[in-house]
Each structure stands twice: as structure tokens, then as C-alpha cells.
C-alpha positions in Angstrom: 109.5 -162.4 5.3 113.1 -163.0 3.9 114.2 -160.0 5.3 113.2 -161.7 8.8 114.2 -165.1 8.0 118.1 -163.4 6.4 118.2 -161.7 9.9 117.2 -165.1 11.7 120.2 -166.6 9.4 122.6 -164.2 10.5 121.8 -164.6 13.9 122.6 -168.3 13.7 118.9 -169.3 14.4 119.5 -173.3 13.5 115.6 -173.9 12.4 115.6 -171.1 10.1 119.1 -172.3 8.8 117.7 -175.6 8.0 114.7 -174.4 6.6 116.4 -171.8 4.5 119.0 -174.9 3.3 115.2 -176.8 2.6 113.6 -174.3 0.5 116.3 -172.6 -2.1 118.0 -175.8 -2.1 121.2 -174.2 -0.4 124.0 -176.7 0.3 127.1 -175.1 2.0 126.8 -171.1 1.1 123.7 -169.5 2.5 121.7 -166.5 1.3 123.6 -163.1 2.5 120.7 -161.0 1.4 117.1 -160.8 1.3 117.3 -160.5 -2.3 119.4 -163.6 -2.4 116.8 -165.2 -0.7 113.9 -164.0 -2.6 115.3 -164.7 -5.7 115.3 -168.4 -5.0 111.7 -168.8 -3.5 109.6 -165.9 -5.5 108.8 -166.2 -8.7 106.7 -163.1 -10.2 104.8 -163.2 -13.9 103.1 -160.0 -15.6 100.7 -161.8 -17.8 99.7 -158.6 -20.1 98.0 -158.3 -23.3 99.9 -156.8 -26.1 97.1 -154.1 -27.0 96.1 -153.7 -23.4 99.1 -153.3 -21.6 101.6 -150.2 -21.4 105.5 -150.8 -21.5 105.1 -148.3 -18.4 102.8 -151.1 -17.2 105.4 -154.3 -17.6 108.2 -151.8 -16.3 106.8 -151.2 -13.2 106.2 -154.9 -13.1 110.0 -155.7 -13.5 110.8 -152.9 -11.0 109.4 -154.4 -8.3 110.5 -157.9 -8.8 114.1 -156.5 -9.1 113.0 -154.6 -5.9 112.5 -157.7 -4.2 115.3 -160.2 -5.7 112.3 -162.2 -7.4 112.7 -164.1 -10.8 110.5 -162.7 -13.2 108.9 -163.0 -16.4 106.4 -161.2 -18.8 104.2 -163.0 -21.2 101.3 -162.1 -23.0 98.0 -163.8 -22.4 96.7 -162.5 -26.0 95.6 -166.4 -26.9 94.2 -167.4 -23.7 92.0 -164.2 -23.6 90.8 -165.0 -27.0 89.9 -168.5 -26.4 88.2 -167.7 -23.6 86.2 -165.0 -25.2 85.5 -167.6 -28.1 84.3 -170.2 -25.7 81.8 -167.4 -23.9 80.3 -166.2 -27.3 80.1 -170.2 -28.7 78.6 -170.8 -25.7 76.4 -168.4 -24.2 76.0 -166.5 -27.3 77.4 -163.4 -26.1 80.2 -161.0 -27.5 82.3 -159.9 -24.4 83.3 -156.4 -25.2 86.3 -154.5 -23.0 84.4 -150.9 -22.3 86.6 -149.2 -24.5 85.1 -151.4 -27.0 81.6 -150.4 -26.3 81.0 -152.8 -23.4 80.0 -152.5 -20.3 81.3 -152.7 -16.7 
């Protein structure tokens, strides 16, 4: 899509200028690039968990939205999985296990 709407720009296509301008909140200078674009419209997040997920994992992760021109971030969602898992065993009584952990699929 920002490939197309760069080549629409570049073309002089007044709609997609405008909406371009309307989107990444672009003034005078426009985008020359997709990544340019991208990089003001996409917004990427790896939400991993620090045991669970591989630096190989978040790399790739970071790869692509560099691919792309997208902002990105990696967090860890280690609190919000426990909480959950707290309010699933205080509530239904049972002890969500990852398979590794002798659970089941």
C-alpha cells in the first residue's frame, strides 16, 4: 500500500497527495519513499515473554519492521500473562499450564 500510494505521489495524483499530507501529518516535504511513508503510519509491537521468547524471535521481529520503514517496539507481556493466569485459576479453579509445562494443547 505505501509503495502504491509513494508511486501515486510521484505521479502528482492530487487525492493521494492530500491524503498522504492528512495521514503522516506532512506539511510542505512529502514522503520520497515507501519507507518514509510507512514509518509515519505503521506502528509494529513484538509483545514477547522473557522465558518464552528467543532473541532470534524479537530479531526477526525488528527485521521486518526495519524492512518496512515501520516504528517499532518490543515489550514483554510477562505481567499481563500472569494476571491473566491468576484471574483463570482464582476463578475457574484451574492451573493453565504452557505444554512444555505439562499442559495440554
Amino acid at each position: 500500500m505505501c509503495r502504491l500510494a509513494i508511486d501515486a505521489v510521484k505521479a502528482g495524483n492530487k487525492q493521494v497527495i492530500e491524503d498522504v499530507k492528512r495521514l503522516a501529518k506532512y506539511k510542505d516535504k512529502l514522503p520520497q519513499t515507501p519507507q518514509e511513508f510507512c514509518n509515519q503510519i505503521f506502528h509494529t509491537v513484538y509483545m514477547g515473554m522473557s522465558k518464552q521468547s528467543s532473541k532470534d524471535t524479537r530479531q526477526r521481529a525488528k527485521d521486518l519492521a526495519d524492512a518496512i520503514g515501520a516504528f517499532h517496539n518490543d515489550l514483554d507481556i510477562d505481567e499481563v500473562y500472569q494476571a491473566q493466569k491468576n484471574l483463570v485459576q482464582n476463578t475457574l479453579g484451574f492451573d493453565m499450564k504452557f505444554k512444555v509445562e505439562g499442559g495440554s494443547v
